[in-house]
C-alpha positions in Angstrom: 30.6 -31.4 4.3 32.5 -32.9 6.7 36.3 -32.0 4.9 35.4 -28.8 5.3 38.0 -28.8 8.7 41.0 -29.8 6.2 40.6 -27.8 2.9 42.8 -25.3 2.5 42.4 -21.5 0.8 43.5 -21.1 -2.8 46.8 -19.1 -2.3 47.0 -18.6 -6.5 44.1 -18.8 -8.7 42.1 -20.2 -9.8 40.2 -19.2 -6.4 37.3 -21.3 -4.8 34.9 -18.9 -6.3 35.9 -18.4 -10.3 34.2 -17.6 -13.6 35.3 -18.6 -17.2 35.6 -15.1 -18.4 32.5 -13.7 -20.7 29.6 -11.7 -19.5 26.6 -10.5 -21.0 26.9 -7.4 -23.6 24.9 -4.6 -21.5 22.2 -2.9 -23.9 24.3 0.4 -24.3 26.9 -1.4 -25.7 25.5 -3.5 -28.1 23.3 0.1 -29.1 26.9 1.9 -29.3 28.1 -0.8 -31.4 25.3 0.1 -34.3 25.6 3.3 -33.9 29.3 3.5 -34.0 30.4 0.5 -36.6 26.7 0.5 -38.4 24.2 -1.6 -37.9 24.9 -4.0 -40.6 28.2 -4.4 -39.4 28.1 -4.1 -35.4 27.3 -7.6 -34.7 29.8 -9.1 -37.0 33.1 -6.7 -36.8 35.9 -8.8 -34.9 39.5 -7.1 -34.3 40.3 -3.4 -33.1 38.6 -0.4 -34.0 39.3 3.4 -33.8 36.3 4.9 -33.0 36.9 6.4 -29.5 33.1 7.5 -28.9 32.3 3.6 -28.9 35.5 2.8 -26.6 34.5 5.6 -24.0 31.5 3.3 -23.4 32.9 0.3 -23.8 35.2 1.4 -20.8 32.0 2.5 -19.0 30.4 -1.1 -19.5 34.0 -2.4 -18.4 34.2 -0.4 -14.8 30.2 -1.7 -14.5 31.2 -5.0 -15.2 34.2 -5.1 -12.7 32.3 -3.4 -10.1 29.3 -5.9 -10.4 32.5 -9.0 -9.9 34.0 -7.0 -7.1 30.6 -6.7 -5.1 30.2 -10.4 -5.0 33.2 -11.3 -3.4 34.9 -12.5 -6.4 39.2 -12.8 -6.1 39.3 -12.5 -10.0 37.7 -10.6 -12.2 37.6 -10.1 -16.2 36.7 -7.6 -18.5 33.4 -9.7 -19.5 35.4 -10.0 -23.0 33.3 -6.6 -24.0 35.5 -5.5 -26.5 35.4 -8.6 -28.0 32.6 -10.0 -31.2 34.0 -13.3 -30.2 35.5 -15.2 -27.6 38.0 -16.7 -30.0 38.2 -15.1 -33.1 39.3 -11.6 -32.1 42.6 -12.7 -31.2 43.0 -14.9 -34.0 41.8 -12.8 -36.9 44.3 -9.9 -35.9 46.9 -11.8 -36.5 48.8 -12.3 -40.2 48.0 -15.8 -42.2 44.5 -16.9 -40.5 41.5 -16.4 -41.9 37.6 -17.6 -41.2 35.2 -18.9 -43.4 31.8 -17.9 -42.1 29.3 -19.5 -43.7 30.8 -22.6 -41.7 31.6 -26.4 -42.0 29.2 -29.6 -41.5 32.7 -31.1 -39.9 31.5 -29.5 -36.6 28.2 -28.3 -36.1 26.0 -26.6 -33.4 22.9 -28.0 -31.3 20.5 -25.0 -31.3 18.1 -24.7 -28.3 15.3 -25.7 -30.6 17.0 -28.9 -31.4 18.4 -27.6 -34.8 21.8 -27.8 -36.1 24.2 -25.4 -37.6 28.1 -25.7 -38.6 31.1 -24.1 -37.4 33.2 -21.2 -38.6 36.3 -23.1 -40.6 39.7 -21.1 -40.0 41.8 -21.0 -43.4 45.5 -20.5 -43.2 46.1 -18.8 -46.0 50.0 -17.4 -45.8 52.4 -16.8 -43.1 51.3 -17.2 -39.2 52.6 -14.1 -37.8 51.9 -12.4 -34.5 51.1 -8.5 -34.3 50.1 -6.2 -31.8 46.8 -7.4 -30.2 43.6 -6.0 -29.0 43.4 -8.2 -26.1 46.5 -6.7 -24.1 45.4 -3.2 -24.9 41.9 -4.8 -22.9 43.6 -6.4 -20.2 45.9 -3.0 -19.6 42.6 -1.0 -18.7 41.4 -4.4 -16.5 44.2 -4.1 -14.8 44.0 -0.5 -14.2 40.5 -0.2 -13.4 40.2 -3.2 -10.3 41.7 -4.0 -6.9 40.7 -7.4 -7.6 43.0 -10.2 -9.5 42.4 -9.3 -13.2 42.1 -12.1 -15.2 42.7 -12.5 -18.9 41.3 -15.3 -21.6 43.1 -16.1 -25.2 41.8 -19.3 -27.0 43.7 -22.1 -27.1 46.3 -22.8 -30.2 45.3 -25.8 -30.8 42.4 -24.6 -32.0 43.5 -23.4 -35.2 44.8 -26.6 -35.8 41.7 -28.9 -35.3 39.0 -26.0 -36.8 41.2 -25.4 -39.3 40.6 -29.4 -40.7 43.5 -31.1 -38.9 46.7 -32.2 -40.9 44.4 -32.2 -43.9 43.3 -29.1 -43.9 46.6 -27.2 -42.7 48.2 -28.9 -46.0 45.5 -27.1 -47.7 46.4 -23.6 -47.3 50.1 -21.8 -47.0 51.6 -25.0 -45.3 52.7 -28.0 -46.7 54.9 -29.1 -43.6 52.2 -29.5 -40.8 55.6 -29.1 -38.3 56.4 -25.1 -40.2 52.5 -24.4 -39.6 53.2 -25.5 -35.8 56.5 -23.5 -35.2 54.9 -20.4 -36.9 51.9 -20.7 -34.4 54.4 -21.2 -31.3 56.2 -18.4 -32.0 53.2 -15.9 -32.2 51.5 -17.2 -29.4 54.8 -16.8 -27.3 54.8 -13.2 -29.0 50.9 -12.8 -27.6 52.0 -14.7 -24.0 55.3 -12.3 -23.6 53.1 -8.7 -24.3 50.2 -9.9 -21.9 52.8 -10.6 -19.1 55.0 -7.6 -19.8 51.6 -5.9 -19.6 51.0 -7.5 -16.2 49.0 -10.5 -16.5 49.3 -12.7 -14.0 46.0 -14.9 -14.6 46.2 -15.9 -17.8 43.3 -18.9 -18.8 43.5 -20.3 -22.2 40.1 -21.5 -23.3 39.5 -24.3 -25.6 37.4 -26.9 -27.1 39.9 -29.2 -29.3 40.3 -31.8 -26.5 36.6 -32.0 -25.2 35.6 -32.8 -28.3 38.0 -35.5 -28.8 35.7 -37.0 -25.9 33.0 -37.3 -28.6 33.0 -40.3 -30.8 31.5 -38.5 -33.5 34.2 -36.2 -33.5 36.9 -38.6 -33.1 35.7 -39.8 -36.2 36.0 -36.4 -37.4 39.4 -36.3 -36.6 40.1 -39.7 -38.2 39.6 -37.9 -41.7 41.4 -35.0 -41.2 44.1 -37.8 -41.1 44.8 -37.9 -37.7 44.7 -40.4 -34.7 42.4 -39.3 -32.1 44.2 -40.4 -29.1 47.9 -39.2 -31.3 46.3 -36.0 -31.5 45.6 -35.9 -27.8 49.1 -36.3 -26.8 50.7 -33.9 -29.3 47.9 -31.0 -28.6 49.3 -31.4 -24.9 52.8 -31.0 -26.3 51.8 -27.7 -28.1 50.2 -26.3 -25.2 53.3 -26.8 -23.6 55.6 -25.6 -26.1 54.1 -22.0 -26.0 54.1 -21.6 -22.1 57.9 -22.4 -22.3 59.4 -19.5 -20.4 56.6 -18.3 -18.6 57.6 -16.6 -15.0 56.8 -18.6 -12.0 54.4 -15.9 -10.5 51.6 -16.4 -13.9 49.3 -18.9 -13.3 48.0 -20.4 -16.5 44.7 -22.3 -16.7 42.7 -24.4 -19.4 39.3 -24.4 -20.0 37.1 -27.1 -21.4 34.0 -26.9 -23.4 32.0 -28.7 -25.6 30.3 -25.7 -27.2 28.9 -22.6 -25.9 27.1 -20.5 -27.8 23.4 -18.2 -27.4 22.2 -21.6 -25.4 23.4 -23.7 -28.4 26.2 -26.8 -27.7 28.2 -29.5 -30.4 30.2 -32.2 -28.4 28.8 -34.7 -25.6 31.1 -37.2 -23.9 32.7 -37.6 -20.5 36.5 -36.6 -20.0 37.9 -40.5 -19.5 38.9 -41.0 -23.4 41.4 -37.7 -22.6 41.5 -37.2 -18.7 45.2 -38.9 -17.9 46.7 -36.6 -20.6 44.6 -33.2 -20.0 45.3 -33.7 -16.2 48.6 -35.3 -16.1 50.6 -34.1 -19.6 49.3 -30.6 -19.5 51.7 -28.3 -17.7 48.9 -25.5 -16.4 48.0 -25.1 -12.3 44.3 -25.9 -13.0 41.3 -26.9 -15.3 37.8 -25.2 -15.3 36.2 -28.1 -16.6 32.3 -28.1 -18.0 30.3 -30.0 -15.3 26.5 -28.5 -15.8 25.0 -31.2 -17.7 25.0 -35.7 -18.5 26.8 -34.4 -21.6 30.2 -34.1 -19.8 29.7 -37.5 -18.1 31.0 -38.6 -14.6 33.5 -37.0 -12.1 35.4 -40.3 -12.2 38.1 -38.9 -14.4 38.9 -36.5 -11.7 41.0 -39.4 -10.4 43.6 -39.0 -12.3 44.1 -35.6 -10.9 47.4 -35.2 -9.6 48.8 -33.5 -6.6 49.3 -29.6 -7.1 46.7 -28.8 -9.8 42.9 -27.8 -9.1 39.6 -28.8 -11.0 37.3 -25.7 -11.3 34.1 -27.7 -11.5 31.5 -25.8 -13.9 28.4 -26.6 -12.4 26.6 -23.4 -12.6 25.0 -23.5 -16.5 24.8 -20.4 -18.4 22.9 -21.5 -20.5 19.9 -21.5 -18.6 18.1 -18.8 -15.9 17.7 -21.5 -13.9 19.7 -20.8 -10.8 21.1 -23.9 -8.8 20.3 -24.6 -5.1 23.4 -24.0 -2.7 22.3 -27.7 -1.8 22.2 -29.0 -5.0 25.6 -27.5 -5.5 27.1 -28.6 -2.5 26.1 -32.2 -3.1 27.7 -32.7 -6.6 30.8 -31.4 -4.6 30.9 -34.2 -2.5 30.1 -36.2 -4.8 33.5 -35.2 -7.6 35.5 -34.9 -3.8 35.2 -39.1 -4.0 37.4 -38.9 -6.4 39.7 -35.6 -5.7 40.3 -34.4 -2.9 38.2 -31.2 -2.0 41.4 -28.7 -1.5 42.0 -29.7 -5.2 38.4 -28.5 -6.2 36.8 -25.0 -6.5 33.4 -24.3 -8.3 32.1 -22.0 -11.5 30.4 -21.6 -14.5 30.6 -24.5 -16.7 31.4 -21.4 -19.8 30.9 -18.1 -20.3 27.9 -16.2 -20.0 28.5 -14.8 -23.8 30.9 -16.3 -26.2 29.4 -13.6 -28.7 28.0 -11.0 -28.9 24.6 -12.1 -28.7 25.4 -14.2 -25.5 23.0 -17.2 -23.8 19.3 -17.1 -23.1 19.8 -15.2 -19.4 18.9 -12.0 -18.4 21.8 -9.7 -16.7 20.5 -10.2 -12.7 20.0 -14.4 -13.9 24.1 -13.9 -14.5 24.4 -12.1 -11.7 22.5 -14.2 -9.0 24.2 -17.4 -10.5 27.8 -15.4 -9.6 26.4 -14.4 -6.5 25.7 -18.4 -5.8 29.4 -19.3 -6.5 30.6 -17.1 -4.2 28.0 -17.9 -1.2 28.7 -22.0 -2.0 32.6 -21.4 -1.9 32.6 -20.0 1.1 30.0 -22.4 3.0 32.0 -25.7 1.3 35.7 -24.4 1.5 35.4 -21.9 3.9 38.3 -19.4 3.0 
């Protein structure tokens, strides 16, 4: 590529080479899981637990997992979210007020690999938002501890409670009547959760969400629309409340945002290009970058990444996890060029469109199909952005 002469290295992350966060559950752990929690229980307990026979290999899988990263030649590296049932609802769960119903809602609803559909888990709030101790900075204190890479840590997004728990509709039908007390309760917990996981040393802190990619669905904006809310209203204040609880932040944590239209043992839910919601993702959102779902039609054209402004990077998510099929370095450095038409390339670095296991389960790919498709990232970086 012939701007390969003018792009410069990515002093802060995100880095040329990134990941989204999740990695596949090795065997042992998922096996340590039964034996320790019980096996009707070990692929459905979310939150903490005390069992230190099942944390000693959890830390095991954890030291694999970051020596794996390391070997590769990635900058930033996670704990693969091994502690973790969930990508989402571990942190949420723990927390006072916010419950999940898990037989699911038809308001969203998955696209299995075999072309079937299944609903979401609906969050309830049933009582008073309020933050306590979390299992995710105890996590990212043994990350950090256990890597000479950058360690990098993932919390979902607030706004997801918001939109999966049914919008303004469905907040009003729990513990909140005032939609505003429901917002400043969240705030102040996720500032709580923010303020432990820096005075904990995070410096690389990516919040991943699906709200706003899904507002790039018409069928969901019509979702939306019952809930009571405006799609395009909604837009603009979800941007606000991602703002409100990075309010204070030191300047050295870099903070990122992570779309996704589903992600889930192969499965997906929303389809849609970013142009219905790129001016105010890219432009009202006050993060350093966006790792942005790229691997597939569903996610439409790079076009929106013209409204990218100076000083904030795209992560293009090319790489699918979803499938073992491993992308050609050409392939990968020609849908490059093609998104550097519209941003310039020292604004761009490439990944995985998700994570390789938003559960527990994780996506149809074996462990050296993961690792290959890392090991790609990091040999395309290097060729297209020589750092």
């Amino acid at each position: 590529m012939a701007e390969n002469a003018t792009a410069k290295p990515s002093a802060r992350p995100p880095f040329r080479a990134d990941q989204v966060g999740s990695l596949l559950r090795p065997d042992a752990l998922k096996q340590a899981r039964e034996r320790f929690l019980g096996p009707q229980t070990a692929d459905r307990h979310l939150g903490p637990h005390d069992n230190a026979e099942l944390r000693a290999v959890e830390d095991r899988c954890v030291c694999d997992a970051v020596a794996m990263q390391e070997s590769l030649g990635l900058q930033a590296v996670t704990d693969g979210e091994f502690r973790r049932r969930s990508w989402w609802l571990e942190l949420l769960l723990n927390w006072d007020g916010i419950a999940a119903h898990r037989t699911g809602t038809v308001a969203f609803t998955w696209h299995t690999p075999e072309g079937q559909e299944q609903p979401f888990s609906r969050l309830w709030v049933n009582g008073p938002i309020r933050w306590k101790p979390s299992p995710i900075v105890r996590a990212y204190q043994f990350l950090k501890s256990h890597t000479k890479a950058v360690p990098k840590v993932t919390i979902p997004a607030p706004i997801l409670v918001h939109i999966y728990g049914g919008g303004d509709k469905g907040i009003r039908e729990g513990h909140y009547k005032d939609v505003d007390a429901f917002w400043h309760d969240l705030t102040a917990a996720y500032r709580q959760e923010l303020a432990a996981l820096v005075a904990a040393g995070a410096r690389y802190i990516q919040l991943d969400d699906t709200s706003i990619a899904f507002l790039c669905d018409p069928k969901y904006r019509e979702t939306v629309k019952s809930f009571g809310n405006d799609p395009d209203a909604l837009l603009v204040e979800y941007a606000r409340r991602i703002n409100d609880v990075l309010v204070g932040l030191p300047a050295d944590v870099t903070v990122t945002l992570h779309q996704c239209r589903g992600n889930r043992e192969g499965g997906w839910s929303a389809a849609g290009g970013y142009d219905p919601v790129a001016d105010v993702l890219f432009n009202r959102v006050n993060v350093h970058g966006f790792f942005l779902e790229y691997d597939t039609a569903r996610a439409g054209s790079f076009a929106p990444l013209k409204l990218l402004p100076k000083g904030k990077l795209a992560v293009l998510g090319l790489v699918s996890t979803k499938t073992p099929r491993l992308e050609s370095a050409g392939e990968l450095m020609r849908r490059i060029e093609e998104a550097a038409r519209y941003a310039p390339l020292e604004q761009l670095a490439l990944s995985p469109q998700c994570g390789f296991a938003s559960s527990i389960k994780g996506n149809p790919v074996t462990p050296a199909d993961q690792e290959a498709k890392l090991a790609r990232i990091v040999e395309v970086a290097r060729q297209v952005w020589r750092d």
